[in-house]
N, CA, C and O atoms as a MOPAC input file, in Angstrom:
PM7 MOZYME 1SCF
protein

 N    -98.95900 1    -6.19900 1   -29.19400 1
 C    -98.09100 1    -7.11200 1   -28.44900 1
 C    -96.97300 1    -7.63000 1   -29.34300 1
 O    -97.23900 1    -7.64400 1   -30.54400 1
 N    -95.83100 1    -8.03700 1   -28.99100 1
 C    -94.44100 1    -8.24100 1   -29.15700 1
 C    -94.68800 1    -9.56700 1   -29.90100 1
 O    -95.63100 1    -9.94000 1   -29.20300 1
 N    -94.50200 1   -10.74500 1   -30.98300 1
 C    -94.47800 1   -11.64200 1   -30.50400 1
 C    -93.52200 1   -12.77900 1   -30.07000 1
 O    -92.41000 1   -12.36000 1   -30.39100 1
 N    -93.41000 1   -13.71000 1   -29.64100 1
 C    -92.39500 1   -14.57400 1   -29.47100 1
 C    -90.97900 1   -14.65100 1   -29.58000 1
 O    -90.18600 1   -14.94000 1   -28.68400 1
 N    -90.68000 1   -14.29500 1   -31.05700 1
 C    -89.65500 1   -14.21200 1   -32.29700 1
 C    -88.92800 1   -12.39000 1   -31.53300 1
 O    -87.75000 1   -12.03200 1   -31.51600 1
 N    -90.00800 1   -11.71400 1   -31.07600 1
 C    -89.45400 1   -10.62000 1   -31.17700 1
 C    -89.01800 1   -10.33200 1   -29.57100 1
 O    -88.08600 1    -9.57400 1   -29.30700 1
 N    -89.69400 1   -10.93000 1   -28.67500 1
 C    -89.06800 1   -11.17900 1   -27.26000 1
 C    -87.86200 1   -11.73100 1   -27.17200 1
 O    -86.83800 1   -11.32200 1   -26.62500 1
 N    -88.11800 1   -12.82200 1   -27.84000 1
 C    -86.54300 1   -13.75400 1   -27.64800 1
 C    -85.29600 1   -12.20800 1   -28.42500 1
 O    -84.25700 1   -11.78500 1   -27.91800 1
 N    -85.83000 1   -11.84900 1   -29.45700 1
 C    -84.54000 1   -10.95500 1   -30.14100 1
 C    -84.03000 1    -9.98000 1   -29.27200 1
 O    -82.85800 1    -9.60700 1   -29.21300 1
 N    -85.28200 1    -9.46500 1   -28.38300 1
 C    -84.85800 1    -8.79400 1   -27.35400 1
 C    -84.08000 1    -8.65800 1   -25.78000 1
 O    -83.35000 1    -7.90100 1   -25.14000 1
 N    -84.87100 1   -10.08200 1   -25.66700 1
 C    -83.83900 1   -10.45200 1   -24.76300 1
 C    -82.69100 1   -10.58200 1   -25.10600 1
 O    -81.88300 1   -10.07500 1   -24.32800 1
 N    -82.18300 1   -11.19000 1   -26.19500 1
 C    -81.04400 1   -11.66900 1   -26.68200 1
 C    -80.33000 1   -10.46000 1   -27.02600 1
 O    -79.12300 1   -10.57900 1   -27.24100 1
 N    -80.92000 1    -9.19500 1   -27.12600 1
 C    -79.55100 1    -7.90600 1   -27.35400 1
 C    -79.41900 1    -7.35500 1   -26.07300 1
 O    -78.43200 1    -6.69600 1   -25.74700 1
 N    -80.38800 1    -7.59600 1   -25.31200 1
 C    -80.26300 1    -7.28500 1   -23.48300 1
 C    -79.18000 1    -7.70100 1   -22.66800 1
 O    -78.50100 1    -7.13500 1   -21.81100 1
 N    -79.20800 1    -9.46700 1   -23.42800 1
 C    -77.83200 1   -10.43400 1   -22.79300 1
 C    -76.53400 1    -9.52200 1   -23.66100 1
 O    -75.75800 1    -8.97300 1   -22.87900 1
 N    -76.30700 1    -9.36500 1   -24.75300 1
 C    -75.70600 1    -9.03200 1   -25.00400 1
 C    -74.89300 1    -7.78200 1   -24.71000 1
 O    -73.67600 1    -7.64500 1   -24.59200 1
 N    -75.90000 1    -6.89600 1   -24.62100 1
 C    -75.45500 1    -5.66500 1   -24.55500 1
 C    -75.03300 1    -5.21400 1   -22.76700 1
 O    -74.32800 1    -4.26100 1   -22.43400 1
 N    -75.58200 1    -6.03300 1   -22.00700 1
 C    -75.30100 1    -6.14600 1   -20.43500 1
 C    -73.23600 1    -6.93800 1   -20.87800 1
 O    -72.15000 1    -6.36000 1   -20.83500 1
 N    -73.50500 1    -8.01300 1   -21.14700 1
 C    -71.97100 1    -8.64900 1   -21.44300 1
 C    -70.96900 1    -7.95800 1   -21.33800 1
 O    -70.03300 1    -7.84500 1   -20.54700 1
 N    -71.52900 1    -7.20600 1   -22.88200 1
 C    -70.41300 1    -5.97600 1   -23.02400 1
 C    -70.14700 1    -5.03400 1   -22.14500 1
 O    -69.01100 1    -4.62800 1   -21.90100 1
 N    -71.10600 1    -4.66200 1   -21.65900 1
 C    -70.75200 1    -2.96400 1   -20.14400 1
 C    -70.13100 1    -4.05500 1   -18.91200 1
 O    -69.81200 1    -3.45500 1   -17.88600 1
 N    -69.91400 1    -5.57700 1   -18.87500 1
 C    -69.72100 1    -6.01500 1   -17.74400 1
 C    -68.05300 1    -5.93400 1   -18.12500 1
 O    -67.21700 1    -5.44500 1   -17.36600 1
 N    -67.72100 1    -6.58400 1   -19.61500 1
 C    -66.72200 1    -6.84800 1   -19.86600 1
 C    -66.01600 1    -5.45400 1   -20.09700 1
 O    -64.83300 1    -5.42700 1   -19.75800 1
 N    -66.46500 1    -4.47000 1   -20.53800 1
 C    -65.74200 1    -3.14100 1   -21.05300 1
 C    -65.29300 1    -2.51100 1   -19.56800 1
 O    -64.21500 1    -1.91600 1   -19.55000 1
 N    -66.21100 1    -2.62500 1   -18.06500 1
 C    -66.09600 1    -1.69100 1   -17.11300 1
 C    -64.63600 1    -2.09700 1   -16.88700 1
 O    -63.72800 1    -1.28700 1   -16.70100 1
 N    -64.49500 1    -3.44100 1   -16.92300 1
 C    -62.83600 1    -3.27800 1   -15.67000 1
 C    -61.80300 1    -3.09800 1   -16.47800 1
 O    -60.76100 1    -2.86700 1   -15.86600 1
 N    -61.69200 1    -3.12700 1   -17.93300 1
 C    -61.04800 1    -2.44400 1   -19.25700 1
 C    -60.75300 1    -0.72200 1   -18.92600 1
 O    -59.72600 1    -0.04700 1   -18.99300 1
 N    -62.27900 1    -0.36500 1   -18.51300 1
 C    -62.37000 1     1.04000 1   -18.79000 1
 C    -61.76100 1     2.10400 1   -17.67200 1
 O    -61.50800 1     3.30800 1   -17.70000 1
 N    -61.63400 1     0.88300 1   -16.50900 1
 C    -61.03100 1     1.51400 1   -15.30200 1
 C    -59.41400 1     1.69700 1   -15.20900 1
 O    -58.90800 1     2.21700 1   -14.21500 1

């Protein structure tokens, strides 16, 4: 199991990395 420290890190490159494909799509169009 994952713990705590390593959920939160994950979520936190999830937020991130969603951000970016939201912010790059209407760039990319």
């Amino acid at each position: 199991m994952l713990s705590e420290y390593e959920w939160q890190a994950i979520i936190l490159s999830l937020k991130v990395s969603s951000v970016a494909v939201l912010v790059s799509l209407p760039l990319g169009i």
